[in-house]
C-alpha positions in Angstrom: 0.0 0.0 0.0 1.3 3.3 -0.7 1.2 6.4 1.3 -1.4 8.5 1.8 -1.6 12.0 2.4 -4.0 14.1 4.1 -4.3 17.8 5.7 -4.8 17.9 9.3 -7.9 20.0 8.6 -9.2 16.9 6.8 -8.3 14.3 9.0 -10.0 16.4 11.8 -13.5 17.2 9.8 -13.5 13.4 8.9 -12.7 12.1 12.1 -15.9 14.2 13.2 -17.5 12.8 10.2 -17.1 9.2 11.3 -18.3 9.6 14.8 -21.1 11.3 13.5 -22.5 8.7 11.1 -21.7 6.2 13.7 -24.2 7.3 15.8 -27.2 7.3 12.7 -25.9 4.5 11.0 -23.8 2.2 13.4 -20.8 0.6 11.9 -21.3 0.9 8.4 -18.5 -0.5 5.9 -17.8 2.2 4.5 -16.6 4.0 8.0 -14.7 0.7 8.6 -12.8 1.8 5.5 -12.4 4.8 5.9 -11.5 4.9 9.6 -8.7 2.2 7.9 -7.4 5.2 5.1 -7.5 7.9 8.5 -5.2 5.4 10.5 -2.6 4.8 7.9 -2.9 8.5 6.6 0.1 10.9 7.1 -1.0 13.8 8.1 0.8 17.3 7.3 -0.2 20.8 7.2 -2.5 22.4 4.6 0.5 24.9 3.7 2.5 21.4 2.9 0.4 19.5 1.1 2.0 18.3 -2.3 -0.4 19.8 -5.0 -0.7 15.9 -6.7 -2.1 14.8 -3.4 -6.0 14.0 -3.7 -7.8 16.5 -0.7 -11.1 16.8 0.1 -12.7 19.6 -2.8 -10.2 18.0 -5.1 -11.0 17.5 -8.6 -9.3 14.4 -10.3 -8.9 12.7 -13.7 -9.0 8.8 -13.3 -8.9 6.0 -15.9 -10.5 2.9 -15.6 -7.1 0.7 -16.1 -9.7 -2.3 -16.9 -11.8 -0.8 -19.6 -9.3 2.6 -20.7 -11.9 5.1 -20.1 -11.6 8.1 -17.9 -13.7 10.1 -15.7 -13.3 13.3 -13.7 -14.8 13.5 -10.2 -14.8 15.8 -7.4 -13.9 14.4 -3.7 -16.8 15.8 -1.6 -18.7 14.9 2.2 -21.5 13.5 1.8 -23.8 16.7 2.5 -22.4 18.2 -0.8 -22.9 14.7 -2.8 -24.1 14.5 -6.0 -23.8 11.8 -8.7 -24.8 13.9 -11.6 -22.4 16.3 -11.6 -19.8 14.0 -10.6 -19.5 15.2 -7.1 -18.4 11.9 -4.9 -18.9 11.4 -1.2 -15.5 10.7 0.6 -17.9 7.4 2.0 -18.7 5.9 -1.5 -16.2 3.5 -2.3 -14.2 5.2 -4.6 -13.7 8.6 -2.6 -12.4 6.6 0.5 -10.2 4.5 -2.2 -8.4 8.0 -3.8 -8.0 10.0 -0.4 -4.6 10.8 -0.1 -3.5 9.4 -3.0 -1.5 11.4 -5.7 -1.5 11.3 -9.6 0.2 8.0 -10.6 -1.3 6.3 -8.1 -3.1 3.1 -8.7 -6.3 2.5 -6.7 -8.4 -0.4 -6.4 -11.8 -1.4 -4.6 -14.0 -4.2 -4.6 -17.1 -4.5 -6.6 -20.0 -6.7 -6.7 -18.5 -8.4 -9.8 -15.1 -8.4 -8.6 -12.6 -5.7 -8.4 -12.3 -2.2 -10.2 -8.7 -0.2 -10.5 -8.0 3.3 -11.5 -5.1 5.7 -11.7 -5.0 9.1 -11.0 -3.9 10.8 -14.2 -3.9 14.5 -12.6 -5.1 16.2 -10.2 -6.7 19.4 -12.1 -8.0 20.9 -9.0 -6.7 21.3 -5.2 -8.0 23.8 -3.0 -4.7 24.1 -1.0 -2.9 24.4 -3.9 -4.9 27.5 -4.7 -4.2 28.7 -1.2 -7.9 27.9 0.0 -6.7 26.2 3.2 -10.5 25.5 4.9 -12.6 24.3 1.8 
């Protein structure tokens, strides 16, 4: 597994994010996971964050390493989710899968009919990079 990256301003809101939807929805497995990705994360300053690291607000190119096709999504919580215009909750699947994760990166994540990888081609949008440190 490679490293992952996050601000401490993200690790914080997601941490509250977790304990939150622990108390609506009990141990879902999609906190399991992500409380997995917040435990191995490396957390660093906002100011410090490489600009290919994957933040929350982040918009990313992926391709589908299985099928060649790529698709751009933003990395949102799950108040701001919204399928159609390709704004993905950090608790689907493949937002906890590309948290922290910077373009080269292969990700992968399992699937009803088995398991689906990506790499992050670019990161075309970071709000730290653009100086927005609480996005």
């Amino acid at each position: 597994m490679n490293t992952i990256y996050l601000t401490e301003l993200d690790y914080k809101r997601l941490v509250d994010l977790s304990q939150v939807q622990r108390q609506s929805n009990g141990n879902a497995p999609s906190l399991s996971k992500l409380g997995e990705e917040l435990k191995r994360a490396k957390r660093v300053a906002s100011e410090e964050i490489p600009s290919d690291v994957i933040t929350m607000n982040s918009r990313v190119l992926l391709k589908d390493l299985d099928k060649g096709t790529e698709i751009e999504i933003t990395l949102v919580y799950p108040k701001d989710a919204d399928i159609q215009s390709r704004r993905i909750s950090i608790l689907a699947p493949v937002g906890t899968a590309i948290l922290g994760c910077k373009e080269g990166d292969v990700v992968e994540w399992p699937v009803p009919s088995g398991t689906i990888h990506y790499k992050v081609v670019k990161v075309l949008f970071q709000p730290e990079a653009t100086g927005d440190y609480y996005l």
